[in-house]
C-alpha positions, 0 to 999 in steps of 0.5 A, spaced: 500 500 500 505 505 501 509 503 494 503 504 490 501 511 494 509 513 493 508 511 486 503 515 486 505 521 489 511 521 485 508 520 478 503 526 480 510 530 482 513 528 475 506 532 472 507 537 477 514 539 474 512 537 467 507 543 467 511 548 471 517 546 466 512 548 460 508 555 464 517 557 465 518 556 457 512 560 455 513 565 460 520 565 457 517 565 449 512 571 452 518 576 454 522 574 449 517 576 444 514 583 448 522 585 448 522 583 441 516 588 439 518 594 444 525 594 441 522 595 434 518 601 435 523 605 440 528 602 433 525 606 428 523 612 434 531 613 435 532 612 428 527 618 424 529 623 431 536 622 429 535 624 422 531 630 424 536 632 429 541 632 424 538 635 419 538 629 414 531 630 411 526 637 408 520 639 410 516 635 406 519 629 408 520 631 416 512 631 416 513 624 415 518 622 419 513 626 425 508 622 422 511 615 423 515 617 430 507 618 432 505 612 429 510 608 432 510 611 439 502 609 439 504 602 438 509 602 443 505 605 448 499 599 446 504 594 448 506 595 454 499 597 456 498 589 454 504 587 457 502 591 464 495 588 463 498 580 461 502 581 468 495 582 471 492 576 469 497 572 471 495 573 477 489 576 478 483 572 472 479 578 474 483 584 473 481 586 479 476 591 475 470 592 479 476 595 484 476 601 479 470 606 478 465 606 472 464 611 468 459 613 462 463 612 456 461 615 449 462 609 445 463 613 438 467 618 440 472 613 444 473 609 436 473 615 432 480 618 437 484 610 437 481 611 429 486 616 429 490 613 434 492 608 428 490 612 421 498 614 421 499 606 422 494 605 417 498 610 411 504 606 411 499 601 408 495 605 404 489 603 409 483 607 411 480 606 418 473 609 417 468 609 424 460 609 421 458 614 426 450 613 424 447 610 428 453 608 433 452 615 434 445 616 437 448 610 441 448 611 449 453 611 453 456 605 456 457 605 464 464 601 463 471 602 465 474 606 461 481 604 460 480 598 460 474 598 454 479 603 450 484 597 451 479 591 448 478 596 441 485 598 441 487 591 441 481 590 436 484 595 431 491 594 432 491 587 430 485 589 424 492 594 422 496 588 422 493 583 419 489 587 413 490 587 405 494 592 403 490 598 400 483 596 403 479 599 409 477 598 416 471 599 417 468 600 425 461 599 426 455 600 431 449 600 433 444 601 440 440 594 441 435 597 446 431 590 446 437 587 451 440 594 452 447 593 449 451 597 444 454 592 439 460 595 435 464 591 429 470 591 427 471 589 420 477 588 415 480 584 410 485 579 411 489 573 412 483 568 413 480 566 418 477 559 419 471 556 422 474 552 428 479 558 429 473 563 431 473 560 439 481 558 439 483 566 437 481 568 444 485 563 447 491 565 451 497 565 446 493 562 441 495 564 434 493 561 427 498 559 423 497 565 416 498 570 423 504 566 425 507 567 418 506 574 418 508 576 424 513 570 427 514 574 434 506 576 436 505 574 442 497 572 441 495 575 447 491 581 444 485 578 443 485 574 449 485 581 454 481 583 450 476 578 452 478 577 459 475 585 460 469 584 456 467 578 460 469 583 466 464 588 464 459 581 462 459 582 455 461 578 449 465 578 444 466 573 437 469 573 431 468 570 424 469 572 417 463 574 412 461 572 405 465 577 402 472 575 406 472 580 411 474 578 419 469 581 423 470 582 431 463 583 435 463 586 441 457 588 445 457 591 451 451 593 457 449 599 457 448 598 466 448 592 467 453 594 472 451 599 475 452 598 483 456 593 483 462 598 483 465 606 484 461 610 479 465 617 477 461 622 473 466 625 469 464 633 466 464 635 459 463 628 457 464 629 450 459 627 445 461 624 438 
């Protein structure tokens, strides 16, 4: 009897170490690819500063120099904020979120501003990220914490950017569902493929289709599923499919107050309106 519980004992640790051994190589792979992705942006920042530091471009051209410099720092500044928020998760599932205080969110103003955040992204790839404010704008606003929720369309927007066809558009709808009290908002671009058994697995954590490992060999696959995590914190839902016409599509919905005295609510003044 005491043989087969330490045989037991043993093999459940050999598993225990096995796993721990697999978590370590991941969490190594995780840094190594966010170094990478960092390193690239703060690359390309040091290199177009020193270009107009010493004079070594015109006018016309320093216009687009500061144009990349903006873009590069909005991609810098969007990865560390997932690295922050990935940190997070690891420890704490729920993000510790409804610590934070709500506040009402203008939900088109909010994708008109990352709109823009990414337009310079965009033009290094002939794209047009267009926000259809009709009818999104007649939409509520959304009690939800902002940062994060600004974090869920940004990670949306950045990968629509990245995986896109050169010379097309992003298109970001929305619309109000008074029925369910949601406000539903879709991202849509053509791109890589993507395959019905991938719709659910892209919002695992790390999971990457293997066109987008093609593409880009150093994403780490976390975007998507952040992104998914803050919107099951606000008790939304998110989904993923490709149309008829070939576009990827991500839907978001997010309840108008299905929050509401669950959590600090601030009411921020001079709310801006879309």
């Amino acid at each position: 009897m005491a043989d087969r519980t330490l045989a037991a004992f043993e093999q459940e640790n050999a598993k225990l170490r096995q796993e721990l051994g697999r978590v370590n190589r991941e969490r190594v792979e995780y840094l190594q690819n966010v170094s990478h992705q960092l390193v690239a942006p703060l690359n390309a920042i040091k290199w177009h500063i020193e270009n107009l530091t010493q004079g070594r471009v015109g006018v016309e051209r320093g216009k687009k120099v500061l144009r990349s410099v903006y873009s590069q720092a909005t991609l810098a500044v969007h990865l560390a904020k997932n690295f922050a928020l990935m940190s997070n998760l690891e420890s704490d599932l729920e993000l510790s979120a409804l610590r934070e205080p709500l506040q009402p969110v203008n939900l088109c103003q909010l994708l008109i501003n990352l709109a823009d955040d990414f337009q310079p992204q965009g033009w290094d790839k002939e794209l047009q990220i267009y926000v259809e404010d009709s009818p999104l704008e007649k939409a509520p606003d959304v009690l939800v914490i902002r940062p994060l929720v600004s974090q869920v369309f940004t990670n949306l927007i950045e990968n629509a950017v990245k995986y896109a066809k050169r010379s097309s558009n992003i298109v970001i709808t929305g619309e109000h569902d008074p029925k369910r009290d949601l406000v539903l908002v879709s991202v849509r671009n053509h791109g890589i493929p993507l395959r019905p058994e991938d719709t659910t697995k892209v919002f695992d954590r790390g999971y990457r289709t293997q066109e987008a490992k093609n593409l880009y060999p150093a994403g780490t696959g976390f975007g998507l599923y952040i992104a998914s995590k803050i919107v099951a914190v606000h008790e939304g839902s998110i989904s993923a499919f490709m149309d008829s016409r070939g576009q990827v599509v991500f839907n978001v919905s997010l309840p108008v107050k299905a929050l509401a005295g669950k959590a600090r609510v601030r009411d921020p003044k001079n709310r801006p309106s879309c």
